[in-house]
C-alpha positions as CSV (number, residue, x, y, z in Angstrom):
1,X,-171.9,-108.4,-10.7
2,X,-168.7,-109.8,-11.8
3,X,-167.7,-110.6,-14.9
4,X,-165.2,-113.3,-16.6
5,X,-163.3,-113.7,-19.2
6,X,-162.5,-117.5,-20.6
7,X,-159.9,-118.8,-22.7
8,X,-160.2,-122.3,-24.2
9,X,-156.6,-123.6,-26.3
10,X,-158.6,-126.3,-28.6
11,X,-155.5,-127.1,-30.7
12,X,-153.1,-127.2,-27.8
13,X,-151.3,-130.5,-28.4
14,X,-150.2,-129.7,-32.1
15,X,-150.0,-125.4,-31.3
16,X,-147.6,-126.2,-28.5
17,X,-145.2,-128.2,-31.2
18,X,-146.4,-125.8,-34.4
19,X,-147.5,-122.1,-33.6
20,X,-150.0,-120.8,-35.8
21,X,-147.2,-118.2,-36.8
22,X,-145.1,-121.4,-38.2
23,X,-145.2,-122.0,-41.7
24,X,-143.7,-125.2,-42.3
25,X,-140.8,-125.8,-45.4
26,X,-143.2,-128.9,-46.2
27,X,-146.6,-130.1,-47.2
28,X,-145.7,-133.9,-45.4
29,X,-148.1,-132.8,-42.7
30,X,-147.8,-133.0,-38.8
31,X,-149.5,-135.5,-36.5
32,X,-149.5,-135.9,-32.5
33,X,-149.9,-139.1,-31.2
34,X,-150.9,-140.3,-27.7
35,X,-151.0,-144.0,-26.8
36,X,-150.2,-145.0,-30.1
37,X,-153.5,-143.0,-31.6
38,X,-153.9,-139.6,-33.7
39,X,-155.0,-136.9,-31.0
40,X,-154.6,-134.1,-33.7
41,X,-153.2,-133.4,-37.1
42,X,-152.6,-130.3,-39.0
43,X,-154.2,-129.5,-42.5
44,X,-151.5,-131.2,-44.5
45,X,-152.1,-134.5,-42.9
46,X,-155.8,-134.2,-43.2
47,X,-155.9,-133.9,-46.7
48,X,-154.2,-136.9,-47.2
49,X,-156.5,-139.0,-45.1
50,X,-155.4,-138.9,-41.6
51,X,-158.4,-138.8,-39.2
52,X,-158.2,-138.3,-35.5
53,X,-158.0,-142.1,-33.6
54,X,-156.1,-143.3,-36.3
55,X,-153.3,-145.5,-34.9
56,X,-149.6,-144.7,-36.0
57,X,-149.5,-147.9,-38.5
58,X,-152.3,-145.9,-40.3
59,X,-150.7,-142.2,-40.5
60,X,-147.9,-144.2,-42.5
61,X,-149.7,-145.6,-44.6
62,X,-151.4,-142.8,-46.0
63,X,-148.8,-139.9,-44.8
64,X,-145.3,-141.9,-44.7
65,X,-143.8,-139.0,-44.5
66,X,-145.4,-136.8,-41.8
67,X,-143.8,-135.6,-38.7
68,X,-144.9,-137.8,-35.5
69,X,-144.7,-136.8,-32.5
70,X,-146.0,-138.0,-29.3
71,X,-147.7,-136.1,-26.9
72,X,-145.9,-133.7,-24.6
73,X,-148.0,-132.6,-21.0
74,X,-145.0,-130.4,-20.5
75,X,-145.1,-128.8,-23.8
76,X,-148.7,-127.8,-23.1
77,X,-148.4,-126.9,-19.6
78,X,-146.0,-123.9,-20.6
79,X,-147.8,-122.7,-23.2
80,X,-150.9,-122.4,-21.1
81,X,-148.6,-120.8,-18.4
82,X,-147.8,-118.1,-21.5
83,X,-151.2,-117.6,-22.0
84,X,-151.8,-117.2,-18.3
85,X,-148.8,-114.7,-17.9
86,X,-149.8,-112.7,-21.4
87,X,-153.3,-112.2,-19.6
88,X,-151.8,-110.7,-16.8
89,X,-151.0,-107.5,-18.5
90,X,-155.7,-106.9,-18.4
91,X,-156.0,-108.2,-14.5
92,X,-153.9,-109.3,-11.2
93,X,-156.9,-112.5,-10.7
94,X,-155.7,-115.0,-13.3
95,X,-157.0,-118.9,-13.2
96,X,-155.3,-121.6,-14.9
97,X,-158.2,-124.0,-15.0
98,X,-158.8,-127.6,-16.4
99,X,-158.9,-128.6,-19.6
100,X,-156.8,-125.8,-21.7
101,X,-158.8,-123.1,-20.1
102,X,-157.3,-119.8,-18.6
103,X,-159.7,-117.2,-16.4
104,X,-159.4,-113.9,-15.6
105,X,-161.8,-112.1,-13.5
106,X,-161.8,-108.5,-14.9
107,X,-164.4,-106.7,-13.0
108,X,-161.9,-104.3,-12.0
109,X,-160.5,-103.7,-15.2
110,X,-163.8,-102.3,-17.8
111,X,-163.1,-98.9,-17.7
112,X,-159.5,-99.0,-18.0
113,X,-159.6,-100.6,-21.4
114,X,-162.8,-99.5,-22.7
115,X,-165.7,-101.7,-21.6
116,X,-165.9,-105.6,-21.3
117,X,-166.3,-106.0,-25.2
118,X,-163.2,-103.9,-26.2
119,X,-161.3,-106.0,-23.8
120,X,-162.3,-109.4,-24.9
121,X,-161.2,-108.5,-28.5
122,X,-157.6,-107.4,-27.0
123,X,-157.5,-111.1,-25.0
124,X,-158.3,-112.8,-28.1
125,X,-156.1,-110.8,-29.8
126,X,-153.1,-111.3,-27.1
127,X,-153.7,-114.7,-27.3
128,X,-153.6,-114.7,-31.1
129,X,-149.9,-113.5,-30.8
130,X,-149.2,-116.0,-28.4
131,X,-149.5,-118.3,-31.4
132,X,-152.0,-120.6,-30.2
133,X,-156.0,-121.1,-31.4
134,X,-158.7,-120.2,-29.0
135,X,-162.7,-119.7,-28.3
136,X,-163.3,-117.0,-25.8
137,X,-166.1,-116.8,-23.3
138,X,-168.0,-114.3,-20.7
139,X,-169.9,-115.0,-18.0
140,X,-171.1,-113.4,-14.7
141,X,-169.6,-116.4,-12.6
142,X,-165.7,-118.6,-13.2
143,X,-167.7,-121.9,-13.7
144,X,-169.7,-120.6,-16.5
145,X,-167.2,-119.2,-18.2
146,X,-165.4,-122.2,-18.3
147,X,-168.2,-124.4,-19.5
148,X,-168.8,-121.5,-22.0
149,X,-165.6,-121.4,-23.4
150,X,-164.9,-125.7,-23.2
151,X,-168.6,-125.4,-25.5
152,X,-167.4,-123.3,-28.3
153,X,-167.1,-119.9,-26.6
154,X,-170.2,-117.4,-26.0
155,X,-171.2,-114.5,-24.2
156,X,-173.8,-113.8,-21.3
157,X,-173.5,-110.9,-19.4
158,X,-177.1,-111.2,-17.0
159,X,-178.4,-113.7,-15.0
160,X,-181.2,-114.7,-17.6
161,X,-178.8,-115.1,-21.0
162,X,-176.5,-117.1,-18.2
163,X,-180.0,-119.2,-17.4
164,X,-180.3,-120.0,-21.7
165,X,-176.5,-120.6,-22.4
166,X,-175.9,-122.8,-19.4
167,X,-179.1,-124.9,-21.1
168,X,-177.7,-125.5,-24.4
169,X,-174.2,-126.2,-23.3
170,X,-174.4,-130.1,-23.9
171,X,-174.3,-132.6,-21.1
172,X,-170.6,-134.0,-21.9
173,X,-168.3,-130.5,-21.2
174,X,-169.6,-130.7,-17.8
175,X,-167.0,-133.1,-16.1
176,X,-168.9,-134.2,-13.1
177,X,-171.6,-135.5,-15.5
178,X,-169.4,-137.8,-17.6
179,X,-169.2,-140.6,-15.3
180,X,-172.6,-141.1,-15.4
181,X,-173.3,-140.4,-19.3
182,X,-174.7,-143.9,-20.5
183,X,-177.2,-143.4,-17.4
184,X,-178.1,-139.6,-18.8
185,X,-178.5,-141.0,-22.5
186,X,-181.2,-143.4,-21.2
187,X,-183.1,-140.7,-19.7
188,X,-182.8,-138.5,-22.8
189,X,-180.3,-135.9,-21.4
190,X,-178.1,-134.4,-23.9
191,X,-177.4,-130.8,-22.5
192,X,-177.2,-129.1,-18.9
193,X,-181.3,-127.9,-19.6
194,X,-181.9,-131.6,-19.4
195,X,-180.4,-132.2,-16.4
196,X,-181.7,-129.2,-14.9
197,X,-185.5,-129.9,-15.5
198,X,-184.8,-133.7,-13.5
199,X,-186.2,-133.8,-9.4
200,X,-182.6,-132.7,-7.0
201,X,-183.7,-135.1,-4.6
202,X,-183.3,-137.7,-7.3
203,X,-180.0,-136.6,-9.1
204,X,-178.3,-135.6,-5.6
205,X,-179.4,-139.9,-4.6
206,X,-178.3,-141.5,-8.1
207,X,-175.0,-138.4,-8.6
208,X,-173.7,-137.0,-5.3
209,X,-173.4,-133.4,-4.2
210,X,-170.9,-132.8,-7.5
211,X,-173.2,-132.3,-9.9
212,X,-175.3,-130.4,-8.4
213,X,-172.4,-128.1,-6.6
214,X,-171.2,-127.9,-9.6
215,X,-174.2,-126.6,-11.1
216,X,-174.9,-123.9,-8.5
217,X,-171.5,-122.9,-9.2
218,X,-172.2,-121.9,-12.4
219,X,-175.7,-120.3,-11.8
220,X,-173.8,-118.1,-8.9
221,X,-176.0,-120.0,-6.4
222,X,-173.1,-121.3,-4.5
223,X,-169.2,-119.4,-3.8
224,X,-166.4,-120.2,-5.5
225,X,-163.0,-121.0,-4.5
226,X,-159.6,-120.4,-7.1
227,X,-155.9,-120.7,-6.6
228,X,-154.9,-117.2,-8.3
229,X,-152.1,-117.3,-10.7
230,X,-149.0,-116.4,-8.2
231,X,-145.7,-114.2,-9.9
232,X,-142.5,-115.8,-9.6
233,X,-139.8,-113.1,-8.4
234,X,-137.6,-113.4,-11.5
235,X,-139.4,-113.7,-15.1
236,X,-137.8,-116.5,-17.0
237,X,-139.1,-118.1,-20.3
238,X,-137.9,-119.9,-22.8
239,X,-139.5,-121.3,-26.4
240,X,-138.5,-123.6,-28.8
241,X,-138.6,-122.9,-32.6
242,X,-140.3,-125.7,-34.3
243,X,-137.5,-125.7,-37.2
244,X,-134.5,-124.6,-37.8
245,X,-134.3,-120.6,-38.9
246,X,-131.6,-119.0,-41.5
247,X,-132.4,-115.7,-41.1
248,X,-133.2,-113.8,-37.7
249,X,-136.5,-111.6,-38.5
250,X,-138.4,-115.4,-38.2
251,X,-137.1,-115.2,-34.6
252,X,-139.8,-112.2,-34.4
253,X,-142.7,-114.4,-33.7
254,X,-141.3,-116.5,-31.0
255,X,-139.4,-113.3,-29.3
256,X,-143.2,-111.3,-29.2
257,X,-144.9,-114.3,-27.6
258,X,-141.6,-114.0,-24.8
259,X,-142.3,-110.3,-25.3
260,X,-146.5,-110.5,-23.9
261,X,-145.1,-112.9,-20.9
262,X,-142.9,-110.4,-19.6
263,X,-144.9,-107.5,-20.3
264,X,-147.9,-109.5,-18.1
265,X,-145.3,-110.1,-15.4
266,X,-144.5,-106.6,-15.4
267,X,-147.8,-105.0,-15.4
268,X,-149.4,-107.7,-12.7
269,X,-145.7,-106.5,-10.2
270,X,-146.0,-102.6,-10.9
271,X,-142.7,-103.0,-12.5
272,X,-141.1,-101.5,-15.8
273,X,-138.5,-102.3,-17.6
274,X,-135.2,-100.2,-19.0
275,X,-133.0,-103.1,-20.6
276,X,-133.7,-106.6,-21.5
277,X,-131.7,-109.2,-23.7
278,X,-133.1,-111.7,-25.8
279,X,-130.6,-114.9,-26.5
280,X,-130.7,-117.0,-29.6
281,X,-129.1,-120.3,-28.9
282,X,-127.5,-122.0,-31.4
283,X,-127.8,-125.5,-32.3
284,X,-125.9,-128.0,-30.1
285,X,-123.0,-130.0,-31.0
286,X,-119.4,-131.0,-32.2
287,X,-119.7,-127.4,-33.9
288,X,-121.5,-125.7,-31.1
289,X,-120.8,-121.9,-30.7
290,X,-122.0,-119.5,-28.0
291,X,-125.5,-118.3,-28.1
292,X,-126.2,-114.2,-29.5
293,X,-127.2,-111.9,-27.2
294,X,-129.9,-109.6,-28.6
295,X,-129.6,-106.5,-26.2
296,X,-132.3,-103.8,-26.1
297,X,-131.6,-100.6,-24.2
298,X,-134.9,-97.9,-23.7
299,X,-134.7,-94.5,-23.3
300,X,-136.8,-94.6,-20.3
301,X,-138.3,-97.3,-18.4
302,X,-141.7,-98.5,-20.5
303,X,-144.1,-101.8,-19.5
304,X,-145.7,-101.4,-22.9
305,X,-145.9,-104.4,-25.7
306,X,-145.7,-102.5,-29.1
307,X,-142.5,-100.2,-28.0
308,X,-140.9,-103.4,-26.7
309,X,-141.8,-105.7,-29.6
310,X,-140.8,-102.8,-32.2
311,X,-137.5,-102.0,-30.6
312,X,-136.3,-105.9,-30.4
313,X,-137.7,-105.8,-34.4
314,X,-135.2,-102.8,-35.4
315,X,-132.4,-105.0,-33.1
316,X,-133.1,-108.3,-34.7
317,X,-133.0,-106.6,-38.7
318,X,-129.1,-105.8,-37.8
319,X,-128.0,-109.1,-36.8
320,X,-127.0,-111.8,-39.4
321,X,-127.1,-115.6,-37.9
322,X,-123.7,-117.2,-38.3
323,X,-125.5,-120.6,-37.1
324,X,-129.2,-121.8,-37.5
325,X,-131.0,-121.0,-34.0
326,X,-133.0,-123.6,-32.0
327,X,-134.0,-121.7,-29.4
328,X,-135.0,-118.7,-28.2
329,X,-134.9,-117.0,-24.5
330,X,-134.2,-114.2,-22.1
331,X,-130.7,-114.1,-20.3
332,X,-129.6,-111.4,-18.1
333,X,-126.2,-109.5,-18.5
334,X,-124.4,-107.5,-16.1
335,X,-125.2,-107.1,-12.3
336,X,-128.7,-107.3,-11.3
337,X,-130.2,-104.8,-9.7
338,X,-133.0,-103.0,-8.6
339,X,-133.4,-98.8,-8.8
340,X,-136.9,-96.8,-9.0
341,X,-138.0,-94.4,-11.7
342,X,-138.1,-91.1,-11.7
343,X,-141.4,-89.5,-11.4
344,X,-141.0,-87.7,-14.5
345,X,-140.1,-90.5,-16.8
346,X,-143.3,-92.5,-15.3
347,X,-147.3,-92.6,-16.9
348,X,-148.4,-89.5,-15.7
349,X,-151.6,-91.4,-14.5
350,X,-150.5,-94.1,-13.0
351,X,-147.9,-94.3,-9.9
352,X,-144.4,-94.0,-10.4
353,X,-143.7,-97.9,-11.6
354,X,-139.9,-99.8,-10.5
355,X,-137.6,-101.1,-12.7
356,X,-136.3,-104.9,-11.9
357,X,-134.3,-107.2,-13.4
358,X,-132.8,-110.7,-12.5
359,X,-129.9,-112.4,-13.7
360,X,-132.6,-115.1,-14.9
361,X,-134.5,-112.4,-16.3
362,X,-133.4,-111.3,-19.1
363,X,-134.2,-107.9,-18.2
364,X,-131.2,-105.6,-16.8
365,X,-132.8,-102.5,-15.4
366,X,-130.5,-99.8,-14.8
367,X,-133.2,-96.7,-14.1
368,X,-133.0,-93.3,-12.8
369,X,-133.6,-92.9,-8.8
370,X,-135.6,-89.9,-7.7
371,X,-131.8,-88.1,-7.3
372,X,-128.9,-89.6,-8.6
373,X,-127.6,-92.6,-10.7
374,X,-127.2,-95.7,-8.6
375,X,-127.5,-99.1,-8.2
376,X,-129.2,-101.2,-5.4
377,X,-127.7,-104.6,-5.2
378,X,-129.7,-107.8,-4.5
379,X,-129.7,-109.7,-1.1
380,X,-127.4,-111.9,-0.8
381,X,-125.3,-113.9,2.0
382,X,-122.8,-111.0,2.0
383,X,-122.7,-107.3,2.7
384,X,-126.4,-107.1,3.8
385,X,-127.8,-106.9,7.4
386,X,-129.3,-103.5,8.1
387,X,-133.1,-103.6,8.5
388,X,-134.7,-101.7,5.3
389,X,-136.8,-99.8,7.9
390,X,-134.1,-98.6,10.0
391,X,-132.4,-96.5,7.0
392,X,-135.3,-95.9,4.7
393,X,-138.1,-95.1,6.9
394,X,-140.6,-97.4,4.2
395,X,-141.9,-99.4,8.1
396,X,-141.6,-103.3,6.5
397,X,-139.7,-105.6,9.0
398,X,-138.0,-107.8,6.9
399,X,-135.9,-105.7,4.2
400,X,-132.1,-105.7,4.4
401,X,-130.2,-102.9,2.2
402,X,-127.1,-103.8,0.3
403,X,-124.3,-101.2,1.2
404,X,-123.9,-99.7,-2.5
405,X,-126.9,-97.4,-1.9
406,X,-128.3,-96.4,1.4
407,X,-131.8,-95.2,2.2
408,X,-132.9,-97.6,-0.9
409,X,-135.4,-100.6,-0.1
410,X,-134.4,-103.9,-1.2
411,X,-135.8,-106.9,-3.7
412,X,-136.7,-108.2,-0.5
413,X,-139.1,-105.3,0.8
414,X,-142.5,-106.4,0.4
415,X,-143.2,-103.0,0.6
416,X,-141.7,-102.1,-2.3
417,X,-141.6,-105.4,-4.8
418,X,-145.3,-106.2,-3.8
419,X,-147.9,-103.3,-4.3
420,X,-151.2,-103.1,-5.1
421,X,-153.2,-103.2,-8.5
422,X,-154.3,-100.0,-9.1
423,X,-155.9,-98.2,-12.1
């Protein structure tokens, strides 16, 4: 049986503007607006009468002096895309579903982290740092989960607590029944049990093959298809702070959340990382100055959250901010390159992991090769040509070998930037 894990980001349109790690200098409140209405308001605006569906005139009547902001789908998408990468670091088969929800089919990955409960607390807890609000799920089958998770969250891990939560999941958080919702309210439908006891025949005449598909879906009675979450080849991210900062330990918060994507992009490419830099960009203008490089070297390669996250803390407790920072991001320095760790300096039960960077990365590796110090340079238009098979022995067809290290496989070898997920 497999099992599912489902994240639902309730609070997403106001989370991707404030964090739940921001505290704001003011009690004037913040409000998102789309078409002109209230789609969500934080606590400050509440209490001073500001009810979703409001209409802007409204808000400043009551709050004249809230933050409004319209609605941003980009905004959203990226921080659902964090999410998604954060989760990568528990399983390879990530979903970015509808609606705000991420999946991640972790069949695979019980034992590793101690059992299906244990690793639901560490996702809601990943997500947690992400800085976002969420209600997490588990079910046997993906459409489950996300109806599950879209209803509040829950749990059922057989086939007969699936059977009595799909039945009290009400009738609206299954999109293929909304269309048809007055017709459902006449009947005296109001969850997915409703609809469930009603003849097939009948519902499959008056509501196509959706509903019902859609149902089997979720019961496991028919497959299921989903477009995995794919790994670009270079990690790049970038947040922006909701306010201005004055001192550099509130970049922290922000730098962690960049801190769980990478280490999810990391885990789901078999890759560890020796050096990264975190930039702080500075406010723009007449008075603009360059942005501050944050640059964290490791003792030995590591794909691990806490050392990363405590090493960029004891960096960012040195550095005084000579400007007020608006954004935060990873930016490579130095010559990108590629090199594999040395056995020894690897998990002792896992395989020996590779150290990558990218000059859009933020990450400059610069690890130890099973024999000596070197670098491995890139493809590129220049200086590469010899098959990675013909001086490596590795048997891939397409790798080329830059000529500051022969013998070495390239980025380009898929068998040796692409492996396996293996525990």
């Amino acid at each position: 049986m497999h099992h599912w894990i489902g994240v639902h980001l309730p609070r997403l349109p106001i989370e991707s503007f404030c964090p739940t790690w921001y505290m704001p200098v003011s009690d004037n409140g913040f409000v998102v607006l789309e078409k002109g209405r209230v789609l969500d308001a934080d606590a400050a605006a509440r209490s001073q009468g500001v009810v979703d569906g409001m209409r802007r005139g409204g808000v400043l009547t009551l709050a004249p002096n809230a933050d409004l902001r319209e609605r941003e789908l980009t905004r959203e998408e990226q921080t659902v895309r964090g999410v998604a990468f954060a989760l990568l670091q528990f399983t390879p088969n990530v979903v970015i579903a509808d609606e705000n929800v991420v999946l991640a089919d972790v069949t695979a990955s019980l034992r590793l982290f101690g059992g299906l409960r244990a690793l639901r607390r560490r996702v809601r807890r990943t997500v947690a740092d992400v800085g976002v609000t969420s209600t997490a799920s588990i079910a046997p089958t993906a459409e489950a989960t996300w109806l599950i998770a879209r209803a509040g969250g829950g749990v059922a891990l057989t086939q007969r607590s699936l059977s009595r939560v799909l039945k009290r999941i009400p009738l609206g958080v299954l999109p293929a029944a909304r269309r048809f919702a007055e017709w459902f309210d006449g009947l005296g439908c109001a969850t997915i049990g409703d609809v469930t006891r009603l003849p097939r025949a009948g519902l499959k005449k008056r509501c196509g093959t959706a509903l019902l598909d859609a149902l089997d879906r979720a019961k496991g009675e028919a497959p299921e298809v989903h477009e995995w979450l794919t790994m670009p080849p270079a990690f790049d991210a970038r947040v922006e702070l909701p306010d201005r900062i004055e001192y550099v330990e509130a970049t922290l918060f922000a730098a962690r959340r960049l801190t769980l994507q990478m280490t999810g992009w990391l885990a789901a490419r078999q890759l560890a990382v020796a050096r990264f830099v975190v930039s702080l960009e500075h406010e723009r203008g007449r008075d603009a100055i360059p942005p501050t490089d944050v640059e964290v070297a490791l003792g030995e390669p590591t794909w691990h959250e806490e050392h990363l996250v405590r090493l960029l803390k004891e960096r960012l407790s040195r550095i005084e901010l000579a400007a007020e920072r608006v954004f935060i991001g990873p930016q490579g320095k130095g010559s990108p390159g590629l090199s594999r760790c040395n056995r020894k300096n690897a998990r002792k039960e896992r395989d020996p992991l590779t150290t990558a960077s990218h000059a859009q990365l933020g990450v400059w590796a610069n690890g130890l090769s099973p024999f000596e110090h070197q670098r491995v340079g890139l493809p590129s238009s220049e200086g590469f040509g010899q098959s990675c098979a013909s001086r490596s022995g590795c048997g891939c067809s397409g790798g080329s070998v830059g000529r500051e290290a022969p013998g070495v496989p390239s980025a380009s070898c898929t068998c040796w930037s692409t492996r396996a997920w293996r525990y």
